[in-house]
C-alpha atoms as one frame of an Amber mdcrd trajectory, in Angstrom:
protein
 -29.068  28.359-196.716 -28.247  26.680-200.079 -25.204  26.430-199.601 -25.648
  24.691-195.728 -28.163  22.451-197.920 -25.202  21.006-200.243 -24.488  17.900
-199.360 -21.238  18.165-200.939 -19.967  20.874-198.896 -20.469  18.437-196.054
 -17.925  14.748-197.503 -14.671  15.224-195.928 -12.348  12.128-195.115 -14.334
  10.961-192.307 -17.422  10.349-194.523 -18.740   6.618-194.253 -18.814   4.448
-197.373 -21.109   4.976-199.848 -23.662   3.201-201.953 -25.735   5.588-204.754
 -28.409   3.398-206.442 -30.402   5.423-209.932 -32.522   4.557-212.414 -33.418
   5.788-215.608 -35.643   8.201-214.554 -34.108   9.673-211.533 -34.472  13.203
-211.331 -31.061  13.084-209.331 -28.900  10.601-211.569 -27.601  14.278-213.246
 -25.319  14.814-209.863 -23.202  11.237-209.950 -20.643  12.845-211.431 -20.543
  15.233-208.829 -20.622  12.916-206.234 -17.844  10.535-207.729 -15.593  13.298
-208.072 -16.701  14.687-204.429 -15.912  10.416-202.852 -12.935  10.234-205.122
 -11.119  13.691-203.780 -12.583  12.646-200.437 -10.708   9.020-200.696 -14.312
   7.981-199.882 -15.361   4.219-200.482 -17.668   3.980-202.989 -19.983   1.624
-205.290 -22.695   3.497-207.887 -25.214   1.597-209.474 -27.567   2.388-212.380
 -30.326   0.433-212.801 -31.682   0.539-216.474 -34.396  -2.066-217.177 -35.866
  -2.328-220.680 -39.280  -0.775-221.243 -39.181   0.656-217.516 -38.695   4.242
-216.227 -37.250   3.643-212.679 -38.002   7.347-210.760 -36.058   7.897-207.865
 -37.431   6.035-205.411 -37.975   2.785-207.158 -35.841   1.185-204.440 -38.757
   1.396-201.984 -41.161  -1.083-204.523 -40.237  -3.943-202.764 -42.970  -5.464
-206.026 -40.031  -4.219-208.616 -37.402  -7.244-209.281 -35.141  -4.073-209.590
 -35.937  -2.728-206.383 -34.818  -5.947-204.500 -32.048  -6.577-206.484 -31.256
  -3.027-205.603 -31.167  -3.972-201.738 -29.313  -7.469-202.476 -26.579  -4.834
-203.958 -26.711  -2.510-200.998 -26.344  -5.131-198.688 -23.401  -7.103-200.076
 -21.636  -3.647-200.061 -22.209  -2.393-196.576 -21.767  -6.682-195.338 -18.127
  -5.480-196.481 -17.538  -2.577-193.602 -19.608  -4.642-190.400 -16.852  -5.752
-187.890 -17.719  -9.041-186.333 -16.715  -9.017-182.837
């Protein structure tokens, strides 16, 4: 079952693009490296970002504070990656 859980046993070429947002105090921020290598091997598209304010813990769901300046410039990222891969018809 752990193994069916591993998200990285699931990236193959046909993966979509990929934006990973962390913050300092992202319980998850450990696996990047993982995942970079996984995109990489994968020929994935990628963009990480890691959002480090002074004096602030971000946890790993900071994105969802739409009060935290880092949490909307968070989406502003997001968005100007994905605007990249929409095909305008």
């Amino acid at each position: 079952e752990m193994e069916a859980m591993n998200l990285f046993n699931h990236i193959t070429r046909e993966y979509p693009p990929v934006f990973a947002a962390t913050g300092t105090g992202d319980f998850l921020r450990i696996q990047l490296h993982n995942l970079v290598e996984v995109l990489v091997g994968n020929d994935i598209p990628f963009d990480v970002r890691f959002y480090a304010p002074k004096g602030k813990t971000l946890g790993h769901d900071f994105c969802c504070n739409a009060r935290l300046k880092e949490a909307l410039k968070c989406t502003d990222d997001l968005c100007a990656f994905f605007r990249k891969y929409i095909k305008e018809e």
